[in-house]
C-alpha positions, 0 to 999 in steps of 0.5 A: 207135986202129985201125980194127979197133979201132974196128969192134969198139966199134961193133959192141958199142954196137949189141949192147947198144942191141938188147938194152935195146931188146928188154927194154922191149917187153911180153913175151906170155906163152906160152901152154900147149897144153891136153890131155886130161890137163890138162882131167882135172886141172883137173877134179880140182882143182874137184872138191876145191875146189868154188866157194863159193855166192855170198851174196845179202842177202836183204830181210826179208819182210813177214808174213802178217797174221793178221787184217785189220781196217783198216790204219795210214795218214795219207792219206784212203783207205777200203775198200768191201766187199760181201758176196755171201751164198748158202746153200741156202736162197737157192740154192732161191728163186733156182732160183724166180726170185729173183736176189740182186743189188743191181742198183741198188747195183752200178749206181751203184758202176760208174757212178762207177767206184768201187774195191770189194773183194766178198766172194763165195761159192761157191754165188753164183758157181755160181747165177749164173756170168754176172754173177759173171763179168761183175762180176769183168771190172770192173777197178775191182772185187777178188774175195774168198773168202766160203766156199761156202754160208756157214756159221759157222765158230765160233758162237755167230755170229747164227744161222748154222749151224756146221760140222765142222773138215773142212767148214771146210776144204771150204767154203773149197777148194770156193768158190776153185774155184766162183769161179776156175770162174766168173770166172777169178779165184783170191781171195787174200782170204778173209772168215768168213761173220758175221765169225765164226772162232777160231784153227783156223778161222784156221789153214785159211784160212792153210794154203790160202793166203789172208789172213783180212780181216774190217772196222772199221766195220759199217754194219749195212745187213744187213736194214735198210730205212733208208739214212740210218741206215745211212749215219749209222753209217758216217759216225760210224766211218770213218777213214783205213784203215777197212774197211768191210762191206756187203752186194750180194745184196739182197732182203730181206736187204739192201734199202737197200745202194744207196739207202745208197751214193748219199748215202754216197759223196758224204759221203765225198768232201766229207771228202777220202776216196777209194776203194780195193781191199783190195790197194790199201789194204794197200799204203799202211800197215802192217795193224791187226790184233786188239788184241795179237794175242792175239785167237784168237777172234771170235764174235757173239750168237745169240739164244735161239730163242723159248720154245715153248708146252708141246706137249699129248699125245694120250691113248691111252685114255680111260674110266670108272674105279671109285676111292675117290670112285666113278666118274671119267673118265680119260684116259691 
């Protein structure tokens, strides 16, 4: 073979090493040049084929309960609940000195650093804004909606007076003013003055965004100068997620709430309970509410008023009259 010949074979095994080593290198696409009438179409085309929204599960969501009156748990835990009552009458012999505070029984709910919700009305914030600011600054405490002027908002209730549908809703918006006023605190709860509501009276407190929280045990410390009796009746009701209603306006209206307190407390503990917030209670189980919740309405005896005595008229005119029997004295 000749040397031309064999230059020639070289050369074309070269040739084809070159160009099967080019073939296996990662090729880099190239890259467009986008201009203005590409970016017009792209436009277009997003246009007619607008992304599809991204689909998020969503989690199902706890409803509002209707009523509160205790919740479902195994643990031991109990809700305390003070009433802050005020109605003008209250309001009147504050202005004359009296203060409508169980001093003693507050004293010895934050001596022992106990968890309570208190239920205040408007009017008490009003009356006396310091220590309902001073009471809400307590971290141990929660702050409740009890109605401005406590009024029954269905009766018979006791004997609160009731008021229209449209002072319903005022009472109401009047009060978480008066209190966020005062304590810089918006409630979430809302409690009917004597307990005492039916289904429009529920359907305000919804629509202004709180929840109705009522109680499963009274222990009827409302003008009752007997704190064993008091403590006796709690003691005989209380369970795990029991609500329990109380009274810390004092006088007279609520005379024994802290000597009640101080052998109370003590009694639950030695039975394992510890002391919650209604936030901290409705956390732990599902909430009881009225049987079925068919029960629309809730309302307590009222006393008749006592019968009163016939009231004699004074005569307009008294004389002698001439009749078939001679002369009488009449009077009419």
């Amino acid at each position: 073979m000749s040397d031309g010949v064999l230059r020639r074979g070289a050369i074309t095994a070269v040739i084809v090493l070159l160009l099967a080593g080019t073939s296996s290198y990662t090729r880099i696409p190239h890259t467009p040049v986008i201009t203005a009438p590409t970016v017009a179409h792209a436009a277009e085309v997003q246009r007619d084929n607008p992304p599809r929204p991204l689909v998020v599960a969503s989690r199902p969501t706890t409803p509002v309960p209707r009523v509160v009156l205790g919740v479902t748990t195994t643990s031991k835990l109990v809700a305390l609940t003070f009433d802050l009552d005020m109605d003008a009458q209250m309001a009147a012999a504050a202005r004359a000195g009296a203060v409508w505070l169980n001093k003693d029984a507050l004293a010895y709910l934050e001596s022992r650093k106990l968890h309570a919700t208190l239920f205040m009305t408007g009017m008490w914030a009003d009356v006396y804004p310091a220590l309902a600011r001073e009471i809400a600054s307590n971290v141990n405490f929660e702050i409740g909606d009890h109605s401005y002027s406590h009024p029954a908002f269905h009766t018979p209730c006791y004997r609160l007076g009731g008021v229209s549908r449209a002072e319903q809703a005022r009472q109401i918006e009047r009060a978480q003013k008066a209190i966020e006023r005062a304590t810089g605190v918006l409630p979430r709860y809302f409690r009917f003055p004597g307990g005492c509501y039916d289904r429009q009276a529920l359907d305000l407190v919804h629509a202004a965004g709180l929840i109705p929280v009522q109680w499963s045990v009274n222990s009827i410390d409302a003008f009752n100068s007997y704190p064993q009796q008091i403590v006796s009746t709690v003691l005989s009701e209380v369970k795990p997620g029991s609500i329990v209603v109380m009274h810390l306006h004092g006088g007279a209206n609520a005379p024994s709430t802290g000597q009640a307190l101080r052998l109370l407390i003590p009694s639950l503990e030695k039975r394992g309970y510890q002391f919650v917030t209604i936030s901290e209670l409705l956390a732990t189980g599902t909430p009881i509410q009225p049987a079925g919740g068919q029960r629309e309405v809730s309302e307590f005896y009222q006393p008749p008023p006592p019968p009163q005595l016939p009231v004699k008229s004074t005569p307009r005119w008294c004389g002698w009259v001439i009749g078939l029997h001679g002369r009488v004295w009449v009077c009419r």
